[in-house]
N, C-alpha and C positions, 0 to 999 in steps of 0.2 A: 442914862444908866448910872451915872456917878452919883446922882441923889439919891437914888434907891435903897432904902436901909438895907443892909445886909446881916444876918444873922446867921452864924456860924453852926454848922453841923455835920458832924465829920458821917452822917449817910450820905448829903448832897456830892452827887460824885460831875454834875454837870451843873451850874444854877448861874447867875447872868454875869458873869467877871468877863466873858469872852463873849458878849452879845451873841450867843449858839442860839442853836433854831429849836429847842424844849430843854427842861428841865431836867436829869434823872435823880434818882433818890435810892436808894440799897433797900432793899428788903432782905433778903438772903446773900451769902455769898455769892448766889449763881444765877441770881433774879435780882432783874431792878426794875422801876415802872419808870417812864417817861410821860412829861405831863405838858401839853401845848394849849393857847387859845387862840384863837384869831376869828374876827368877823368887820363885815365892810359893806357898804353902798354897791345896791346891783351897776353891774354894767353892758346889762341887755336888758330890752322892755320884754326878753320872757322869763317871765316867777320862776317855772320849772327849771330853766337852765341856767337861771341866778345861783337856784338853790343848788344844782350842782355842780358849778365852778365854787361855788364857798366854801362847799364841804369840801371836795378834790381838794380845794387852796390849806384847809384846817391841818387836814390830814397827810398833806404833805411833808411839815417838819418833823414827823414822827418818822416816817422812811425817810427821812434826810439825816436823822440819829442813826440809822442799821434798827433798828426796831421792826417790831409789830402793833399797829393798834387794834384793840381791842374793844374799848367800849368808848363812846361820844356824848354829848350833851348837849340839845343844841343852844342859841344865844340868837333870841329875836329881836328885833323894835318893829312894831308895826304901825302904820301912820294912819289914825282912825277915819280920814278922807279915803284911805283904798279901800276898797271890798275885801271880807276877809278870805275868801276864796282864792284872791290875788297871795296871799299870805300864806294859803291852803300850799298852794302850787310849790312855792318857793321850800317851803316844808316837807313838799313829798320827792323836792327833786336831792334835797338834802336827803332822803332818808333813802332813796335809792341809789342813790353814790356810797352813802355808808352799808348798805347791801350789799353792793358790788367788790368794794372794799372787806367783807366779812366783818364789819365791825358793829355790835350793839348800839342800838338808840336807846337812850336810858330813859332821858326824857329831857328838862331841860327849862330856860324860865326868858319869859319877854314882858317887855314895855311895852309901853305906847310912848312912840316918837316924833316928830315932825317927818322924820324921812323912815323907809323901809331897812333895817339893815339887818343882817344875818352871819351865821356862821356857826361852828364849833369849837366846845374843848372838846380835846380827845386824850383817853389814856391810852398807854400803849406799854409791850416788856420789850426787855433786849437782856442779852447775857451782860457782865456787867465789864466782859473781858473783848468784848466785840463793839461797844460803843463806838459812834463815829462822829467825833468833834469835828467842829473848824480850828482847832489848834494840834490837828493829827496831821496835815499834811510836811512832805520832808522833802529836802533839796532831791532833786536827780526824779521827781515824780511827775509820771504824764497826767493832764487834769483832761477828764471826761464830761460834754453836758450833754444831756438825754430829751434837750425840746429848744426847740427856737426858741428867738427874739423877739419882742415886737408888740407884746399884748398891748400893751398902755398907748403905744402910738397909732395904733391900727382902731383900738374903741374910742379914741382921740378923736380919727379921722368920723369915725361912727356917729359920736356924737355932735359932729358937724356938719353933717349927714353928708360926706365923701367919701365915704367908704365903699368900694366896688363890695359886692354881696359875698364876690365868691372869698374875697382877701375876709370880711369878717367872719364870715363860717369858718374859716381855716384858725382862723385867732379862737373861735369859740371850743374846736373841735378841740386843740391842743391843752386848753386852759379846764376841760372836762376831764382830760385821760389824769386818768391817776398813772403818782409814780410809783405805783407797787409793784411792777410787772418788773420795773429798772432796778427795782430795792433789791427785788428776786432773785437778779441774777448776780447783780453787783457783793451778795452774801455769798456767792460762791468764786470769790478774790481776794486779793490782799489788799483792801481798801484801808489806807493810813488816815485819810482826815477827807471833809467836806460840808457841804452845807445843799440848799437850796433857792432859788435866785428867784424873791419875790420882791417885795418893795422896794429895797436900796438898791435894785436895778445889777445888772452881769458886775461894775464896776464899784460896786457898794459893797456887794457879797464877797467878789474876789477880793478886795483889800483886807473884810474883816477874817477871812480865812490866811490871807500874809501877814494879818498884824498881831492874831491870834498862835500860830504856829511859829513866825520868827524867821519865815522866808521872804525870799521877793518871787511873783509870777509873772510869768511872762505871757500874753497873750497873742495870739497869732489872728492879724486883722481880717487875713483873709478865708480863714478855718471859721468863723462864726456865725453860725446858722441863724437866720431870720425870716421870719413868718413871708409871705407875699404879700406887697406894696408895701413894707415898712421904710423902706429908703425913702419911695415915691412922699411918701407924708410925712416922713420928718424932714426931705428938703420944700418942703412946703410950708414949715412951720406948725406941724399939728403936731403940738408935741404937750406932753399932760405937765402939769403945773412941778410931779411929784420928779421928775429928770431934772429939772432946773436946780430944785434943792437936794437931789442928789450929786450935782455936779459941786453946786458948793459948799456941799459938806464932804467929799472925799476928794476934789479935785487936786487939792495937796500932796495927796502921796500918788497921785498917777501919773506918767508920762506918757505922752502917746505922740506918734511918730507923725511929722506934718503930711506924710505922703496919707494917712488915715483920711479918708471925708469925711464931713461935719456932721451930715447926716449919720453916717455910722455911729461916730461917738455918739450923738444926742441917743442913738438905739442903744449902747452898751451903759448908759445911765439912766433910759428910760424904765421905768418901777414898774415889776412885772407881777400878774397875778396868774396861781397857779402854774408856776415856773418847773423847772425841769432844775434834774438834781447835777453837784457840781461835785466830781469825785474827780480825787488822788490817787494814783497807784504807782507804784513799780512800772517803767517800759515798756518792761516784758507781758505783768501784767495786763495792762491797758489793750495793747494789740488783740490778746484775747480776750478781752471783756467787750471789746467793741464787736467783735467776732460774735460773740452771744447776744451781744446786746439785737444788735441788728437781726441775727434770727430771729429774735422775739419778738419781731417789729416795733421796737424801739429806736426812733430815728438819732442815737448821737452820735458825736463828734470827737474826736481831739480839738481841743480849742488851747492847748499851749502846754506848759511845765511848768515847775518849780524849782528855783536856785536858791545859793544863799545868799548871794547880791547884796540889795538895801532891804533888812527886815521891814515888813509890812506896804511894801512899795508894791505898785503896779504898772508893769511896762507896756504898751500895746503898740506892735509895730508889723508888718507884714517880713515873715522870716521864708527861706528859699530854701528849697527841697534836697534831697543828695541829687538829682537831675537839672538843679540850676532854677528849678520854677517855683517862681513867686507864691505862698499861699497866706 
């Protein structure tokens, strides 16, 4: 991000100083657009559900701003060895994701590649007084995550073909659900700061949200939710390329508590696709937001807080209940 030229514009009211998850830019005092891209290499041999874990994954860091998206683009390569039908699928499973989503398919532009790969831009509005950065979270704030752990070590396992069927359904199921059902409710709180937890893995995203904001967090080893057999396959060593290089690119500012297992870490640095959103609130807050959350069937958690400790640090230790129990 440091070589990135930068050019100064006082409508850019979010753009990449704080590695945040889109862009926004002022149009009006009371409208702003948000503007995201993402696209990647399937990781199921089915098109249709390639196509809608990409799109879910596009249009995630748009509800991870407090936004709305609105309209999409897609972004193809297709590998002139597959059928285009193959291509077909992956496209329709993209455009019914952004259905479900409410959001327009505009239309959109592909290659021809050696490999298949996909995804979207997506624009999206938000008020411009509601935005929700990774540099809005505040000491004394509970952090909320709305989707297990696990995708990258679980399609690991997959593609080494050890994967129990029911554990990859479960990984394919969560990395489909969009988070707008969580964005939904989560606009009706006092959400201070967050992000989304794709690539740089639980322990990537939380550091760049403490290094961004200017707190330290604290994470709770035993509060963090993980898909089924992600232990089993990260102490087995099926662990994706993309956790290694997260671990040593953030492992400097994290501490993590020896009683933690190895397996766990390698899962809280393991790089996630179409990840669950990672909010800040007030205490008080959060108690009730999880209260709705969970009506909504939205599976999250408390997974820790925020102090002002070591700016941009992150702690992970097993903390003990007001009953004395470990969680």
């Amino acid at each position: 991000m440091a070589n990135l030229p930068k050019h100064a514009n006082a409508r850019v009211l979010v753009g990449i100083e704080t590695s945040d998850d889109a862009g926004v830019y002022l149009l009006r005092d009371d409208l702003a657009i948000v503007q995201t891209v993402d696209f990647f290499s399937p990781l199921t041999d089915d098109p249709y559900m390639f196509g809608q874990i990409a799109a879910a994954n596009s249009l995630s860091d748009i509800y991870a701003m407090g936004a709305k998206p609105l309209t999409a683009l897609n972004i193809a390569c297709y590998a002139s060895c597959v059928p285009l039908s193959v291509m077909g699928e992956v496209l329709r499973g993209g455009a019914d994701k952004a259905a479900e989503a409410g959001v327009a398919l505009l239309g959109g532009h592909t290659v021809e590649n050696a490999d298949i790969k996909y995804g979207l831009a997506v624009t999206g509005v938000v008020d411009p007084n509601k935005i929700i950065k990774n540099s809005g979270a505040r000491a004394g704030d509970s952090l909320i995550l709305t989707k297990p752990l696990g995708t990258g070590i679980v399609t690991t396992a997959y593609k080494a073909g050890m994967a129990d069927v029911v554990h990859l359904q479960a990984a394919l199921n969560t990395m489909t659900e969009l988070n707008k059902t969580a964005a939904e409710v989560f606009a009706t709180f006092d959400v201070h700061g967050g992000t989304d937890i794709t690539g740089f893995g639980m322990l990537g995203h939380t550091v760049e949200v403490a290094r961004a904001s200017g707190i330290e967090i604290v994470l709770s080893a035993g509060e963090i939710p993980l898909l089924p057999g992600t232990l089993e396959y990260a102490a087995m060593g099926l662990i994706p390329a993309g956790a290694y290089r997260n671990a040593e690119h953030f492992a400097s500012c994290v501490s993590i508590d020896g009683a933690v297992p190895e397996a766990l870490t390698d899962a809280l640095y393991d790089p996630q696709t179409s990840g669950g959103l990672l909010f800040s609130l007030p205490p008080q807050d959060a108690e009730q937001a999880l209260r709705a959350l969970k009506q909504a069937g939205v599976p999250a958690v408390k997974v820790g807080y925020c102090r002002a400790g070591s700016p941009g640090r992150v702690d992970v230790k097993y903390l003990t209940d007001a009953r004395g129990k470990r969680t």
